[in-house]
C-alpha atoms as one frame of an Amber mdcrd trajectory, in Angstrom:
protein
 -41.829  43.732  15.129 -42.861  42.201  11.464 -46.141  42.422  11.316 -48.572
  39.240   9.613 -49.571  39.179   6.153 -53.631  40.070   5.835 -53.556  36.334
   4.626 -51.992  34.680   6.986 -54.695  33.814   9.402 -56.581  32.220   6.794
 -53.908  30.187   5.658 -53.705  28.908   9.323 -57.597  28.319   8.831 -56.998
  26.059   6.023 -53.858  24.389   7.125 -56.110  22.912  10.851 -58.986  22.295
   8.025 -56.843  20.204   5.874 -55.041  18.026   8.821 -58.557  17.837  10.368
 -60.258  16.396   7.614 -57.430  14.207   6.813 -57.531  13.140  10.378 -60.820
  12.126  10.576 -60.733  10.042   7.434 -57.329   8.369   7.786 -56.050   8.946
  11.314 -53.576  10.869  13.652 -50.775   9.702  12.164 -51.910  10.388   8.305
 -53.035  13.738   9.576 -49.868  15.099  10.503 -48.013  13.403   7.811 -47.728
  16.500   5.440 -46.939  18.757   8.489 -44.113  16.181   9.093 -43.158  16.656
   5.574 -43.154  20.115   5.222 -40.512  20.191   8.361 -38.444  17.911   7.050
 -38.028  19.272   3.687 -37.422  22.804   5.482 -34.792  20.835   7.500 -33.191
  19.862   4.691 -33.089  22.588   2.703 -31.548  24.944   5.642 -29.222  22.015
   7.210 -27.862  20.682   3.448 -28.896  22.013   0.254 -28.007  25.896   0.959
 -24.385  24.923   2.995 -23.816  22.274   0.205 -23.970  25.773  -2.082 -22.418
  27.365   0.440 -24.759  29.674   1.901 -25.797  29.461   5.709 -29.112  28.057
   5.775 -30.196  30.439   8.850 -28.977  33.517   7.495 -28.727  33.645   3.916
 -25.393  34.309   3.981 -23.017  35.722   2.135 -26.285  37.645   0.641 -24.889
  37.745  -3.095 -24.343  34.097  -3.493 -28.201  33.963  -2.033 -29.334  36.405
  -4.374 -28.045  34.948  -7.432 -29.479  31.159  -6.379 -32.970  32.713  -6.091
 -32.116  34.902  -9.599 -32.548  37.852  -7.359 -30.501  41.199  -8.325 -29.003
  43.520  -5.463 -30.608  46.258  -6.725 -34.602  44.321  -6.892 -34.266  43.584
  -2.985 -32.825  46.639  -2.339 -36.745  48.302  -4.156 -38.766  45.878  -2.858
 -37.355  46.623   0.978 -37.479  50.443   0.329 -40.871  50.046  -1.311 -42.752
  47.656   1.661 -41.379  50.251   4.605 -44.207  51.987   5.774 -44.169  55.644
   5.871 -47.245  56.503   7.982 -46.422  55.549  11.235 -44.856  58.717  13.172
């Protein structure tokens, strides 16, 4: 299992913050506005930007083509996944 960034719980602090206070100044409805937002530009993204360059938009596949879109070199990922593994569990 993928285990949470030490930031991540924060961020979730902020996030309920943010819709809260824009909830009690504006409403339900302009509360969850950017949450709406943020789901529908995901959607978009995964369901017709990446196919339109024709990567799958729930895999990232074929990798290469997804690599070079986000200027990413097989060789970087390949570091940065060796370098993140954690080598003290047993």
């Amino acid at each position: 299992m993928k285990e949470l960034r030490s930031g991540s719980g924060s961020q979730v602090v902020l996030v309920l913050a943010f819709v809260g206070l824009i909830s009690a100044a504006a409403g339900l409805i302009w509360g969850l506005a950017p949450i709406a937002l943020l789901l529908v530009t995901a959607a978009v993204v995964r369901l017709w930007w990446l196919p339109r360059h024709g990567i799958n938009g729930f895999t990232g596949e074929p990798r290469d083509k997804y690599y070079e879109l986000r200027g990413w070199t097989r060789q970087a990922v390949a570091f940065l996944n060796y370098s993140t593994v954690d080598n003290r569990r047993g």
